[in-house]
N, C-alpha and C positions, 0 to 999 in steps of 0.2 A: 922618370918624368922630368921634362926642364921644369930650372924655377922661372917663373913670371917676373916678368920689367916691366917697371912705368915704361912713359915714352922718352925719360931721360937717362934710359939705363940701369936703372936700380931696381935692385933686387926686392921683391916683394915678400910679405910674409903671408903665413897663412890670412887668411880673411880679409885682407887686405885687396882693395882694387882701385886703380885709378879709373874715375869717371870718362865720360866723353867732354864734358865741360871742363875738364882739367882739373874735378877738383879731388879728394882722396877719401873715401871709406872703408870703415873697418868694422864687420859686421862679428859677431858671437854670440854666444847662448847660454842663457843661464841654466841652474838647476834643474829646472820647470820643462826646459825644452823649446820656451819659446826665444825666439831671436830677434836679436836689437842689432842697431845700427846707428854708428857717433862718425861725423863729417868731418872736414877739415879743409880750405882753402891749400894747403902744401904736406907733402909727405911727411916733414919733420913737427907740423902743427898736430899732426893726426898722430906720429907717434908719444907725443907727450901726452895726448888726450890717453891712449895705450898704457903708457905708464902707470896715472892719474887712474885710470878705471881697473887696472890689475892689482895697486897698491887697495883701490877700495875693496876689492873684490876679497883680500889676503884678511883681510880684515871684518869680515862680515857683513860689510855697509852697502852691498845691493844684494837685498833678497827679491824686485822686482824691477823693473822697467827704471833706467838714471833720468826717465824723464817725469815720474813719480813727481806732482804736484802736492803744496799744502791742501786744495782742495782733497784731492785722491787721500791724502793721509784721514781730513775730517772725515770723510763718508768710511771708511774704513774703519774706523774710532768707533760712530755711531751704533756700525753691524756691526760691532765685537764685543759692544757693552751694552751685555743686555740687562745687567743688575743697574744700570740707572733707571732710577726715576722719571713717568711720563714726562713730569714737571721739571728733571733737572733737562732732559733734551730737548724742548721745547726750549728752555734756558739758551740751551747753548745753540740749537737751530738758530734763535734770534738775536744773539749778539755776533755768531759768526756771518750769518745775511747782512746784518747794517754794518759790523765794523770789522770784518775781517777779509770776507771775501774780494770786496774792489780793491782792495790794500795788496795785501800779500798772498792770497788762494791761488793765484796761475804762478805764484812763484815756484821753480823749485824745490821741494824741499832739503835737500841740500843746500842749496846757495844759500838759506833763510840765516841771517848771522844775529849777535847779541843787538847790534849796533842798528839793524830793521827792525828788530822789535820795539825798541826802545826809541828810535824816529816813530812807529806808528804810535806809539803810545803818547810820544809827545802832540804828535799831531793832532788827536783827538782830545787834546786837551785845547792845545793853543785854536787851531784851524774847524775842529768842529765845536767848541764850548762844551765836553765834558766834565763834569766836576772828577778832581782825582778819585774821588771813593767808584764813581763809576767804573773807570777804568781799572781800579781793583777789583772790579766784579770780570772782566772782560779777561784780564789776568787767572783769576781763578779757575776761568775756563779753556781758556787757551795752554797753562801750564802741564795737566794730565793728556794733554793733546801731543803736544812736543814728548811727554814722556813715554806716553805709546807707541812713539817713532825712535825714540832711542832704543825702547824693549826689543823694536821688530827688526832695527838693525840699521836703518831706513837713514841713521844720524848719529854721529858720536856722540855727542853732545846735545843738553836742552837748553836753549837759546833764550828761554824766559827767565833764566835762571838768572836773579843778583838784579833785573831790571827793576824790579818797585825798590829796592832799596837804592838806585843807584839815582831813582828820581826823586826820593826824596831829598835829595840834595837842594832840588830846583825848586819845586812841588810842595803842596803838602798830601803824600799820601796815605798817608796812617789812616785806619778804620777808624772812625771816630765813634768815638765814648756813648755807648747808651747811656743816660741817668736815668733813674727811680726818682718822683715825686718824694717828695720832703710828708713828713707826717701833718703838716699845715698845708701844704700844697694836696696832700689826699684830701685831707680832710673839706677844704675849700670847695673843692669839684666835688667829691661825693654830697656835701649839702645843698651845694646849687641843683643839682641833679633832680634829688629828692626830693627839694622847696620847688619845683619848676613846674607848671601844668603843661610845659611842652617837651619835656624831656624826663618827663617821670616813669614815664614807660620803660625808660632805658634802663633805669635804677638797678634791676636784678640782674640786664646784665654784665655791669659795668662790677657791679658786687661779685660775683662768679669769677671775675678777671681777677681782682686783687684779694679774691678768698682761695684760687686755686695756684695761679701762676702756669694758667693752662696758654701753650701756643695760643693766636689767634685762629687756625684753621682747627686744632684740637676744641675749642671752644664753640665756633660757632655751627660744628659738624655734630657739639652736642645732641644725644637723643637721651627721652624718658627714660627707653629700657638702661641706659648706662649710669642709671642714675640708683644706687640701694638705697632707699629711706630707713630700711629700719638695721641695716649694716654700717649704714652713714660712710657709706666712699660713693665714688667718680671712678669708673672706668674708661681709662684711656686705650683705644684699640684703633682708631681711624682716623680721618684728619680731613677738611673739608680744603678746598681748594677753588678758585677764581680765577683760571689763569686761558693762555691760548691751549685749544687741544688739539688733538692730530691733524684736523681738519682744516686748522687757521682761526677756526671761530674761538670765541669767548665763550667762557661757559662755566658750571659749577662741575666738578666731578668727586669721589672719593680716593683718599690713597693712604696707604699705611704711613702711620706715623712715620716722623723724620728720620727715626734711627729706632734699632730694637729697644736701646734704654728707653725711648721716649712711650714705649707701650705700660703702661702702670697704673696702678691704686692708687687715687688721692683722698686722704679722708676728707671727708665734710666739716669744718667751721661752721656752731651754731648759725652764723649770719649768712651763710652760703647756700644751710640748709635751708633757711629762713627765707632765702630770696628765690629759690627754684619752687618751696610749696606754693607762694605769692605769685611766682610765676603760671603755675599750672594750676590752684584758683583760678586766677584768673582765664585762663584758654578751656577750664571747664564751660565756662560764662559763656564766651565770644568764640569760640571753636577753636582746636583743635590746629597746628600747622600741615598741609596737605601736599608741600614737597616733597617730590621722589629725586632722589639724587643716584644712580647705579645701582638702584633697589633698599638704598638707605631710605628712613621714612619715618615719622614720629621725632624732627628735632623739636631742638628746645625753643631756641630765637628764632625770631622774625623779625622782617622791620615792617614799618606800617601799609606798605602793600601785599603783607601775607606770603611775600618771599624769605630769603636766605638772607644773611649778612657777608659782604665780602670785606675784609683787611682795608680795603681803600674807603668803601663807605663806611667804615667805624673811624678810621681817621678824619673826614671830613666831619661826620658828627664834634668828635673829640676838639679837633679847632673851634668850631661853630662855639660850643660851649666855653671855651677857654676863650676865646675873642669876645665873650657876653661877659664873665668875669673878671676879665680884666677890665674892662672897658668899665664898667659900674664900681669896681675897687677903687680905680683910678679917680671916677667923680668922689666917692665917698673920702677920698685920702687926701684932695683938693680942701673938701670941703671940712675935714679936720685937722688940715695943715699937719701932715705927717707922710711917710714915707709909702705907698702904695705897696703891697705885699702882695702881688702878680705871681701867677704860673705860667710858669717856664715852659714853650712848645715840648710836646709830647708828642709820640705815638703810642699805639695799640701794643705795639713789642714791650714799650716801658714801666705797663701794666703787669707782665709777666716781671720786668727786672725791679719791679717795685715791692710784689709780692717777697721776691728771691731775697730781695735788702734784708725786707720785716723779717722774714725767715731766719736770717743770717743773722741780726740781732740778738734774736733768743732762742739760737738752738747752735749748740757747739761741737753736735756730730754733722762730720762732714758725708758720710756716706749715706745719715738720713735724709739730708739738705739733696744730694744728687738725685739721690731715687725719686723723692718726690718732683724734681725740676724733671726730674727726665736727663738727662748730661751724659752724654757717651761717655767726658774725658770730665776726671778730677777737678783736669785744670780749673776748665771752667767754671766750675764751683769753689775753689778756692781763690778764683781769682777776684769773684763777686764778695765773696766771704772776707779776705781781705780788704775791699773797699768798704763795703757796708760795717766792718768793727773796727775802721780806723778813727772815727767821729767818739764812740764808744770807750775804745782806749785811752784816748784822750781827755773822755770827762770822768773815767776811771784816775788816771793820775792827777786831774783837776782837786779830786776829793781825796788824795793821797797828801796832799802841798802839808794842810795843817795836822796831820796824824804820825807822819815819818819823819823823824829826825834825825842827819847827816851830821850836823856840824851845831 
């Protein structure tokens, strides 16, 4: 068989053709069977692309189509991971919609380098006004993303990698610090609570929060049956949720706890137990909660329209009340010419790390401390454990000063 020449003489290879517009393609097949096709303006552009796509090839870096988008990788991510949570894909549905897709989705994923990441991410700092902890959310999701593309071959390398540290340079990225309420700053708010004839209802269950150190979705997905009165624990097995669901809409659903440590026995504190009988008096009187959530049924909370509680409505309660506190300390601190003793903004998550503090103060097994919080990893609980008995140690050596003598 002769070999094939462009129209300048030269020798052609297999799969190679020059066009009628003059320009050059080189078509091939992968594993799969099906066949691709990469262009070129001149025969020596085309054979570099040749090069470039047999050196990827040597190496495992096309196992489909080189024209393989970051979108094509997301939706491939999605169907592969079926052990996520509704709630974590929904997550990442909506942060790859608003800030991934018009950005870098038709890019290549090949071409995607450290230096696009790290532009998008600055950009949605500087050009859209996210605050950096955002964009460590946005990170968090995108990095098993890229990592899924490195497993499947798709990419040498993950491109997210070294970025939040490289912006902290600029930035301030760092997760920032939950605190725990100060034993005065509990104390403050639980009495306001309690003295209040418009927030006394809440009493039992703001009690629950800093008697258990239950999640917020663990909490307010509370039911009667999870509750042993005469075993005195909390059964943790389910978790209420507030979030977008398949459909787009808003909504309440059920989902197993965050993690398997987070399924567990809490025992009950007299005043825990105290606040749930108080509670359920009470709904003997006035009925009964009549929410069905996924065939869940019998919670504990309600709020005053005889629904559910969601994480965002207990925080704006939580301000509500701390903005009446402060505000009234502040007259009274005026009016006794002394320093105003204010609570420090809060959320609903800080109720659990407040609980964790008290916990950490007076109990020195760490692996009781985890079981009870629920904590996949040690860390976590040692790393609260070490905040919470740093104050501790210190008015331990406070009371050493006159007793130990060096010199």
């Amino acid at each position: 068989m002769a070999s094939r020449k462009d129209s300048k003489g030269r020798k052609l290879k297999d799969g190679e053709t020059e066009r009628k517009d003059g320009r050059y393609q080189y078509r091939y097949a992968l594993g799969n069977g099906k066949r691709h096709t990469i262009y070129a303006k001149t025969l020596s552009e085309l054979r570099e692309k040749e090069q470039e796509l047999q050196k990827d090839l040597s190496n495992n870096l096309i196992t489909s189509s080189p024209k393989t988008t970051f979108n094509d990788i997301f939706k491939a991510y999605m169907k592969d991971k079926n052990e996520l949570k509704l709630t974590t894909k929904n997550n990442y549905k909506t942060i790859y919609k608003n800030y991934v897709k018009g950005e870098i989705g038709s890019m290549k994923i090949k071409a995607i380098k450290y230096s696009d990441i790290r532009r998008l991410y600055s950009s949605l700092i500087t050009d859209r006004g996210l605050k950096p902890s955002s964009v460590r959310t946005i990170h968090k999701a995108l990095r098993p993303i890229f990592a899924f593309a490195v497993r499947d071959g798709y990419i040498m390398s993950n491109p997210t990698e070294g970025v939040i540290k490289d912006l902290n340079k600029t930035y301030t990225c760092e997760k920032p610090k939950r605190h725990s309420l100060t034993i005065q700053e509990q104390e403050a708010f639980i009495n306001f609570v309690a003295d209040s004839p418009q927030y006394n209802r809440l009493l039992p269950l703001f009690t629950v929060f800093l008697g258990t150190g239950c999640r917020v979705g663990e909490l307010t997905g509370l039911r009667w049956e999870d509750c042993d009165f005469k075993e005195n624990t909390i059964s943790i097995n389910h978790s209420l949720l507030y979030r977008v669901k398949s459909d787009g809409k808003y909504g309440f659903y059920i989902t197993t706890p965050k993690t398997d440590a987070s399924k567990r026995i809490i025992p009950m504190l007299k005043d825990v137990k105290n606040a749930l009988l108080f509670e359920r008096k009470r709904q003997m009187a006035e009925g009964f909660n009549r929410t069905v959530v996924d065939g869940y049924k019998g919670f504990i909370f309600e709020n005053i329209n005889g629904s559910l509680y969601s994480g965002a409505a207990i925080n704006k309660l939580i301000n509500k009340i701390t903005e009446t506190i402060n505000g009234e300390e502040t007259l009274r601190a005026e009016d006794e010419n002394r320093k105003p003793l204010v609570i420090r903004h809060f959320s609903v998550h800080s109720l659990r790390h407040t609980f964790c503090t008290r916990f950490c103060e007076n109990e020195t097994n760490l692996k009781v401390i985890q079981e009870i919080m629920g904590h996949a990893n040690i860390s976590t609980t040692m790393d609260i454990y070490a905040e919470a008995t740093k104050e501790k140690k210190m008015e331990s050596f406070a009371n050493l000063e006159s007793k130990i003598k060096i010199i």
